[in-house]
C-alpha positions, 0 to 999 in steps of 0.5 A, spaced: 556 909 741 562 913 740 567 907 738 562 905 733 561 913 730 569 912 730 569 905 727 564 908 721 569 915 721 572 916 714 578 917 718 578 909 720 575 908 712 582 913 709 586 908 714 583 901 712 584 903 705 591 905 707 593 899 710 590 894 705 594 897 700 601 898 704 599 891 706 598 889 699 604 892 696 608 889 701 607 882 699 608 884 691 614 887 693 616 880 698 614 876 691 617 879 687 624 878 690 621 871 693 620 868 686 624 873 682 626 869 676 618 867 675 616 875 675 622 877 671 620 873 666 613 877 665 617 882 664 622 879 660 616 877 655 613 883 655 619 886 652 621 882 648 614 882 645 615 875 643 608 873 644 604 879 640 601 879 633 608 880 632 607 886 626 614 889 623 610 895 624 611 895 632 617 890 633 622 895 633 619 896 640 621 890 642 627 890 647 631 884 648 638 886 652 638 882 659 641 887 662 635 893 660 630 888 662 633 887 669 634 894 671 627 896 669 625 889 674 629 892 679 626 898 678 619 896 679 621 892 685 624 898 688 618 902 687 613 898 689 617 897 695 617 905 696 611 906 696 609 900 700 613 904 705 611 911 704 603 908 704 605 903 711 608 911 714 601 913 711 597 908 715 601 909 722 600 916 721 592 916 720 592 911 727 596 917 730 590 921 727 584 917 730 587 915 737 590 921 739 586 927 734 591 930 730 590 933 724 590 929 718 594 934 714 600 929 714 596 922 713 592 925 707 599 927 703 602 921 705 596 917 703 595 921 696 603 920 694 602 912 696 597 911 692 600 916 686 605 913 686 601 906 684 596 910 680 604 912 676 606 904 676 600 901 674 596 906 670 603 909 668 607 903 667 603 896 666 598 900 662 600 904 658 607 903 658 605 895 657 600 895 654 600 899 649 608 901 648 610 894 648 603 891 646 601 887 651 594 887 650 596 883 644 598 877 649 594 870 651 600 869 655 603 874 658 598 879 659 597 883 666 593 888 663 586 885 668 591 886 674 594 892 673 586 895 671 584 892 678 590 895 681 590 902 678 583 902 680 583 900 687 589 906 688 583 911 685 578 909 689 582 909 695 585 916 694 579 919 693 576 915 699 582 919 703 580 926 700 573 924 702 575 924 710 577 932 709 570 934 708 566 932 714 569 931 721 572 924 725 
């Protein structure tokens, strides 16, 4: 009975959601680098824009430098990689809070700043940044506008799942 109580904890729940974000990350971070080109070229288009409606009004946003365009991908990738590694840390640490009784303190905060972190990425980055500023949206093509929803949306549930586990005890 108590290892199912421990197996039901919010513990184990901020744990699991913990892990399967890190995990997650962990393979957009090993596809990114894997299939480069391929993933470079979604930026590439957002930026260029060149599959909006194309209006004169918001053209001039467009950024078409190889070199910009390689720098901000790269800096994506470095992102997703650190807060993969910030939410695997996470993910340790809720196992050191389970199996040994700590205090949470440090998986909650490692936890929080992980999924912070990908709130800024894809809310921040592909949603607003993305979608509005460079207008993806406007794009059959090249639109990662769902994918980022769904990533901005599994990051907000999992970090209020984590503050949940300071409410009751594990």
């Amino acid at each position: 009975m108590r290892l199912l109580a421990r197996v039901g904890g919010p513990h184990t729940v901020a744990a699991v959601v913990t892990a399967i974000t890190a995990l997650y990350l962990l393979l957009v971070v090993f596809g990114n680098i894997t299939d480069y080109g391929t993933n470079r070229a979604f930026v590439e288009h957002v930026f260029a824009m060149d599959t909006t409606f194309n209006s004169p009004n918001v053209m001039w946003r467009a950024i078409t430098t190889p070199a910009l365009v390689t720098i901000a991908y790269v800096l994506i990738i470095a992102w997703e990689a650190v807060t993969a590694i910030i939410l695997t840390a996470a993910f340790v640490s809720w196992l050191r809070v389970m199996f040994s009784g700590r205090d949470a303190t440090t998986a909650r905060r490692l936890s929080s700043t992980g999924l912070v972190m990908q709130l800024l990425l894809f809310g921040g980055g592909f949603i607003v940044i993305g979608g509005e500023w460079f207008q993806m949206w406007q794009s059959k093509t090249w639109n990662g506008l769902q994918p980022a929803l769904q990533n901005f949306t599994i990051a907000g549930i999992s970090l209020a799942l984590v503050y949940l586990t300071g409410r009751e005890k594990a």
